[in-house]
DSSP file (Angstrom, degrees, kcal/mol; ACC not computed):
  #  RESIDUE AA STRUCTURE BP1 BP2  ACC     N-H-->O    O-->H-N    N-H-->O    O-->H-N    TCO  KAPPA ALPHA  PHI   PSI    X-CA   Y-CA   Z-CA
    1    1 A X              0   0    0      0, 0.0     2,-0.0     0, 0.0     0, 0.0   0.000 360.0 360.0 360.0 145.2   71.4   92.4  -90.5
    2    2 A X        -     0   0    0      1,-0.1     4,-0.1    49,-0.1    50,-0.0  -0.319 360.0-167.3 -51.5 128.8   72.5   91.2  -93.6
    3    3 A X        +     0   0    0     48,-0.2    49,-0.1     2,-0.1    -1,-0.1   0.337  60.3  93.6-101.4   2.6   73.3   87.3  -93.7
    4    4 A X  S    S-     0   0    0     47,-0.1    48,-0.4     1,-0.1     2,-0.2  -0.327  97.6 -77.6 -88.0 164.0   75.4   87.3  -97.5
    5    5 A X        -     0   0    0     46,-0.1    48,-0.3    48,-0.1     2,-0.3  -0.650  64.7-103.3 -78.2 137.7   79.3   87.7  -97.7
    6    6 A X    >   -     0   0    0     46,-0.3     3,-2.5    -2,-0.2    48,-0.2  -0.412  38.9 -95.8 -70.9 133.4   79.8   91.5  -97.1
    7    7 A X  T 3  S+     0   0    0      1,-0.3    10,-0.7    -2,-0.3    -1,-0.2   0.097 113.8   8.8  23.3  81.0   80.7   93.8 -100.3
    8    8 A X  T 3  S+     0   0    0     -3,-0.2     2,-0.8     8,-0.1    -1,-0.3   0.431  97.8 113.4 102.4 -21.3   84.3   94.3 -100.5
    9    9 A X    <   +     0   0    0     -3,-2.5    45,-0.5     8,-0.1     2,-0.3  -0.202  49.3 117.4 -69.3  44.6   85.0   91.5  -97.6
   10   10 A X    >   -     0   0    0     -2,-0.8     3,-0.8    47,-0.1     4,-0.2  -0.570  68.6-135.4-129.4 154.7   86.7   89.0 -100.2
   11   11 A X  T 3  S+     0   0    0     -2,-0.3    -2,-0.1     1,-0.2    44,-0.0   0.070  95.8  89.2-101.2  37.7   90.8   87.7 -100.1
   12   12 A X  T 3  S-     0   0    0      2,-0.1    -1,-0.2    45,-0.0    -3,-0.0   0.661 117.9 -92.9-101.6  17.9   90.7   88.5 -103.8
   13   13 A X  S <  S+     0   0    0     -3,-0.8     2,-0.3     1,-0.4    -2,-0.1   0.406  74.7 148.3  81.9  17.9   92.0   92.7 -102.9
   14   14 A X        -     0   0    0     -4,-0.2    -1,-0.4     1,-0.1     2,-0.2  -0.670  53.6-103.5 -81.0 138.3   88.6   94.1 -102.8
   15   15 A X        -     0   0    0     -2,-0.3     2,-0.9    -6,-0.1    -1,-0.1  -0.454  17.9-124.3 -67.4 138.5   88.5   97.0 -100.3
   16   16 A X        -     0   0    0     41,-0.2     2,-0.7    -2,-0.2    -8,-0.1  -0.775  17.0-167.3 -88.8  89.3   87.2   96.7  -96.9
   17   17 A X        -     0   0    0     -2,-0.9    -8,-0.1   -10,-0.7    43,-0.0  -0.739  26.4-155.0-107.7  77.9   84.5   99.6  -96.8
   18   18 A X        -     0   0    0     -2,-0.7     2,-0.5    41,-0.1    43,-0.3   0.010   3.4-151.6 -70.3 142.1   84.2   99.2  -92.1
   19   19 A X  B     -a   61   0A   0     41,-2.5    43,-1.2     2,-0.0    -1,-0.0  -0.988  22.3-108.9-139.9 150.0   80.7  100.4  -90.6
   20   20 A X        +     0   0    0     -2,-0.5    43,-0.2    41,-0.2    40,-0.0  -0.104  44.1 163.6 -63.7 151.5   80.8  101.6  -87.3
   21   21 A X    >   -     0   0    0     41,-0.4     3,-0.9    40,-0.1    44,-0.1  -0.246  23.1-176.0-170.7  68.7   79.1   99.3  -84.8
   22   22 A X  T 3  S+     0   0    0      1,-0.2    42,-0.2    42,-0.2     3,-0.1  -0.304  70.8  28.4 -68.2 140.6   80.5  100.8  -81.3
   23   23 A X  T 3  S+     0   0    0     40,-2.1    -1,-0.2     1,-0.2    42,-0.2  -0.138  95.6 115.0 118.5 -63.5   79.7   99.3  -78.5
   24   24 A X    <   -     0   0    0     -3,-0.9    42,-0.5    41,-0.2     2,-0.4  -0.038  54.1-142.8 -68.2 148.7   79.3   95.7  -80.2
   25   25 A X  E     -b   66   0B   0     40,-0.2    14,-1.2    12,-0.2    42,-0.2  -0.954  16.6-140.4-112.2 157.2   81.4   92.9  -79.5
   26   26 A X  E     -bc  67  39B   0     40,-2.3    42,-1.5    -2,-0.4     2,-0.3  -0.698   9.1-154.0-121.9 158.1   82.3   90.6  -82.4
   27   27 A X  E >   - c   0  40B   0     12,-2.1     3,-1.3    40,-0.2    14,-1.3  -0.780  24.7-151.1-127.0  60.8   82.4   86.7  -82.2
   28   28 A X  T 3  S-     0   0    0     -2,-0.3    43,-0.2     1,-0.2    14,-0.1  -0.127  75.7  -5.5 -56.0 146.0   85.1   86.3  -85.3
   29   29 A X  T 3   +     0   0    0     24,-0.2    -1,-0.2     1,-0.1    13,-0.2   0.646  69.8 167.4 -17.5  86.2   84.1   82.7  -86.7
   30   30 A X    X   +     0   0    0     11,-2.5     3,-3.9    -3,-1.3    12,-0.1   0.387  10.8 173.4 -77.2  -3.7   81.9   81.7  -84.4
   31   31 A X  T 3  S-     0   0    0      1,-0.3    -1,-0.2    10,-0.2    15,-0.2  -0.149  76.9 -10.0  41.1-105.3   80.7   78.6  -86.9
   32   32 A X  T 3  S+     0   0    0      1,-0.2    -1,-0.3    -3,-0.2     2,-0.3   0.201 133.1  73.6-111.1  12.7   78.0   76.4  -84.7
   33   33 A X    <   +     0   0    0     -3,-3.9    -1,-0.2     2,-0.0    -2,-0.1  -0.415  57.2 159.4-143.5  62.4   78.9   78.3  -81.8
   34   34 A X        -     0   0    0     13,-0.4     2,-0.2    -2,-0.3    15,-0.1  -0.436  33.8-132.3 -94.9 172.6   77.5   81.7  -81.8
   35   35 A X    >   -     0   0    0      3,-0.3     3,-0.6    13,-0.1     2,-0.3  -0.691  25.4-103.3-123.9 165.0   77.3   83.5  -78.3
   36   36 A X  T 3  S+     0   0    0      1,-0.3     3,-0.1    -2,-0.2    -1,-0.0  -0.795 102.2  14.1-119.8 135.4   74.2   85.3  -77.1
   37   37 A X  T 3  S+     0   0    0     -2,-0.3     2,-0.3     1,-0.1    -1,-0.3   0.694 102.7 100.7  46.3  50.2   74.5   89.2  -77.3
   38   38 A X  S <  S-     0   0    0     -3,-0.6    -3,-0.3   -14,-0.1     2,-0.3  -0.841  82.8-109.4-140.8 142.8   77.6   89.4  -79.6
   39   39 A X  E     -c   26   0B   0    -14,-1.2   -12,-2.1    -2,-0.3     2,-0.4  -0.496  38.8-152.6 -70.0 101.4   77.7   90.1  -83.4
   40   40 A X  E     -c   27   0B   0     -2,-0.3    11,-4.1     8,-0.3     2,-0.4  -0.696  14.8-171.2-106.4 126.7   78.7   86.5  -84.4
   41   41 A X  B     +d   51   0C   0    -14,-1.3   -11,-2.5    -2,-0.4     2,-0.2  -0.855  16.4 150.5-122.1 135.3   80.8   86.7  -88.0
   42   42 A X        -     0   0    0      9,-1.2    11,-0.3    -2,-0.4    12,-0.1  -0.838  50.4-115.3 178.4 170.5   81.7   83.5  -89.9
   43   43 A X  S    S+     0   0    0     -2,-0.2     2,-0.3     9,-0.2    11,-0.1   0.547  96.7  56.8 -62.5 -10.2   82.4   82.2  -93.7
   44   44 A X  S    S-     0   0    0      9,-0.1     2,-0.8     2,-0.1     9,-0.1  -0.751  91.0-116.7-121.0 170.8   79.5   79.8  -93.9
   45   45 A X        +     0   0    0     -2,-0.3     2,-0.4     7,-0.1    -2,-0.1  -0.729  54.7 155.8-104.8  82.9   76.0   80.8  -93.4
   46   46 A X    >   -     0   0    0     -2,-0.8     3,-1.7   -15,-0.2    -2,-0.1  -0.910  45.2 -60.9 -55.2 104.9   75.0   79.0  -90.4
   47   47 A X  T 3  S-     0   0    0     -2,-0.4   -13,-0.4     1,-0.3     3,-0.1   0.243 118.1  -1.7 -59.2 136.1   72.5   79.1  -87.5
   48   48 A X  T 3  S+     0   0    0      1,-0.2     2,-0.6   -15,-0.1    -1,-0.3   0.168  94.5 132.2  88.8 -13.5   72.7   82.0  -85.1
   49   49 A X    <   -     0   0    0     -3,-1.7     3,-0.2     1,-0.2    -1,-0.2  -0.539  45.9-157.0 -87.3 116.0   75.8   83.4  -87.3
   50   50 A X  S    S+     0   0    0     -2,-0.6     2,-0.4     1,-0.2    -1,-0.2   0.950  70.0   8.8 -55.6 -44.6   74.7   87.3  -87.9
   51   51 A X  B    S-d   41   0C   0    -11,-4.1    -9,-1.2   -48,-0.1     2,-0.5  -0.967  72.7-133.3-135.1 129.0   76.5   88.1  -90.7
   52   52 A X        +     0   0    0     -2,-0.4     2,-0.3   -48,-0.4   -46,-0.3  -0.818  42.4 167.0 -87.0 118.4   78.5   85.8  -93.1
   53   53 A X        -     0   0    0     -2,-0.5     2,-0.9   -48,-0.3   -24,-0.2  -0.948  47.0-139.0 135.5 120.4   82.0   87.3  -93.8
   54   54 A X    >   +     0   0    0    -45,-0.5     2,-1.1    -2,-0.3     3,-1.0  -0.676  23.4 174.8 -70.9  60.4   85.5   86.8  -95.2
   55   55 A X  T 3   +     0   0    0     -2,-0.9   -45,-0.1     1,-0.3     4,-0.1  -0.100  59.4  94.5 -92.1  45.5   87.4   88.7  -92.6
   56   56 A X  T 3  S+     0   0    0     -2,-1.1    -1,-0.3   -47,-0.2   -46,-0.1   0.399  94.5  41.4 -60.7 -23.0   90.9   87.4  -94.6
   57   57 A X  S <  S-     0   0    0     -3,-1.0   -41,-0.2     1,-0.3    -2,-0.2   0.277 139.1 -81.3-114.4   3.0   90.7   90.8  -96.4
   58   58 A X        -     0   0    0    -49,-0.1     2,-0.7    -4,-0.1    -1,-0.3  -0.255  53.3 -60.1 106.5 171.1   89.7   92.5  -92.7
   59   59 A X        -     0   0    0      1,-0.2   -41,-0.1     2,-0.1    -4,-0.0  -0.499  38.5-149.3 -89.1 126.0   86.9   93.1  -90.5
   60   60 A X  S    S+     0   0    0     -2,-0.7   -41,-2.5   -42,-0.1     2,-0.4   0.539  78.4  88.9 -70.5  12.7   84.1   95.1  -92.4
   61   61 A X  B     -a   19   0A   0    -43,-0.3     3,-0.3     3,-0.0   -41,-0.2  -0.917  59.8-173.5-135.4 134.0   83.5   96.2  -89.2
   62   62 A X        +     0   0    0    -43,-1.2   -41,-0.4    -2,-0.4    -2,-0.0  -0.229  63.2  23.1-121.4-177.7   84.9   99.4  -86.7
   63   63 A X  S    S+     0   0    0    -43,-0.2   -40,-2.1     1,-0.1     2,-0.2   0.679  70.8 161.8  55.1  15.3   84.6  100.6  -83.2
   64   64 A X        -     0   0    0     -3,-0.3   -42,-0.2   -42,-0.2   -39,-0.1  -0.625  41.7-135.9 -93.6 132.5   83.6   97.2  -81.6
   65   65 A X  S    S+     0   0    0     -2,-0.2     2,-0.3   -42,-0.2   -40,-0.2   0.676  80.2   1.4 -36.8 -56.0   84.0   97.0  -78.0
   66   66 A X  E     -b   25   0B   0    -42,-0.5   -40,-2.3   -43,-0.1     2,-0.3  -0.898  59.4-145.5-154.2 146.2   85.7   93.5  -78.0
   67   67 A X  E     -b   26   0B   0     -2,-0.3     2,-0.5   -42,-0.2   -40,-0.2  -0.962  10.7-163.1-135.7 126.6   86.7   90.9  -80.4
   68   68 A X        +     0   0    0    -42,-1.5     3,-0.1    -2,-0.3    -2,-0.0  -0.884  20.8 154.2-112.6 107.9   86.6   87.2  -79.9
   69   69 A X    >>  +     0   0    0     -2,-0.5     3,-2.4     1,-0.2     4,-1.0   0.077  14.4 141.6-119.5  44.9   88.3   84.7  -81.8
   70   70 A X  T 34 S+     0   0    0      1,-0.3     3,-0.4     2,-0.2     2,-0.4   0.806  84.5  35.6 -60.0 -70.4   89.1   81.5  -80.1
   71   71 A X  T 34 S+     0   0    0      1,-0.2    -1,-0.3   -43,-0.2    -2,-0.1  -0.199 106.8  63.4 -76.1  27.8   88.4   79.3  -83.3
   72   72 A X  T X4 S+     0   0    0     -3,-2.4     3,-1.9    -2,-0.4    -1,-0.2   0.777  77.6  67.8 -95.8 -55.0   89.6   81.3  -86.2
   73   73 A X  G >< S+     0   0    0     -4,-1.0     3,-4.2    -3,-0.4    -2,-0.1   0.817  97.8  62.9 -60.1 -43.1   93.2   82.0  -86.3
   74   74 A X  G 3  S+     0   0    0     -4,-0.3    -1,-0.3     1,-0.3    -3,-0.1   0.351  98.4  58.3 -32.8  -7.7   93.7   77.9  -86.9
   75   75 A X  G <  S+     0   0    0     -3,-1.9    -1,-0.3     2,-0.1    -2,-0.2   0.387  91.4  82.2-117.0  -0.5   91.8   78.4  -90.2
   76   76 A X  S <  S-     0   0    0     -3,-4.2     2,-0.5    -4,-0.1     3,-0.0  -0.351  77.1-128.1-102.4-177.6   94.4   81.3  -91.8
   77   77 A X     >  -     0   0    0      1,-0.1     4,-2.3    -2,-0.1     3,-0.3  -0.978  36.6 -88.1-124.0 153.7   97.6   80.1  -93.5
   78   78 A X  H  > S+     0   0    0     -2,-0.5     4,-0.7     1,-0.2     5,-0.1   0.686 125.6  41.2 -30.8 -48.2  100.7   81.4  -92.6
   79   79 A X  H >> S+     0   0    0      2,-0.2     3,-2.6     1,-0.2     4,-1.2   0.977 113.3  52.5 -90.5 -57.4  100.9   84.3  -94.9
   80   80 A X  H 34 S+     0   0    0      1,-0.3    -2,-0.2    -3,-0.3    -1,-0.2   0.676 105.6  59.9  -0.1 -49.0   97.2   85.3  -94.4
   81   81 A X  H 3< S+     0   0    0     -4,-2.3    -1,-0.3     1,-0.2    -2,-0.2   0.626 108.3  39.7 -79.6  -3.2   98.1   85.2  -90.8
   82   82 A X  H <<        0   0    0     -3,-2.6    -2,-0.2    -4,-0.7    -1,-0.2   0.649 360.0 360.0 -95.1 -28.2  100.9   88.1  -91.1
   83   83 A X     <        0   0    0     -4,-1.2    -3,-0.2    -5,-0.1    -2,-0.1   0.424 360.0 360.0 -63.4 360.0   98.8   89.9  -93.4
C-alpha cells in the first residue's frame, strides 16, 4: 500500500475519490500506535502507519468493517469537527 498523502485526501476542497476495502477495519490516526491487522491511517508517515492520509477532507476509503478513532477527534477544530 501506498505510504504518501492520498490524491484528493487534502482540507484544501480536493475530492475524496473512496476505494473499496470491505472487510478492513481502519485505525483513524493511529500515530505511534498502530494495531496489528487493521489498516492503520495517520497524517505523519510513521512506523507501522499503512497509509498516510488527511481524513479532514474524508476517509479515502469505503466499505470498512470498523473504524477506530480513539486519538483523532482531539486533533480537529471545532468546525472541521461538524464538517
Amino acid at each position: 500500500m501506498s505510504r504518501r498523502v492520498e490524491d484528493g485526501a487534502g482540507p484544501c476542497g480536493e475530492k475524496v475519490v473512496p476505494v473499496s476495502v470491505p472487510g478492513a477495519r481502519l485505525n483513524v490516526g493511529c500515530g505511534r500506535f498502530p494495531l496489528a491487522g487493521w489498516l492503520n491511517l495517520d497524517l505523519q508517515e510513521l512506523p507501522g502507519v499503512d497509509r498516510v492520509v488527511d481524513v479532514r477532507a474524508g476517509l479515502p476509503l469505503r466499505d470498512a468493517a470498523a473504524v477506530y478513532a480513539e486519538h483523532f477527534l482531539e486533533h480537529l477544530t471545532f468546525l472541521e469537527a461538524l464538517d
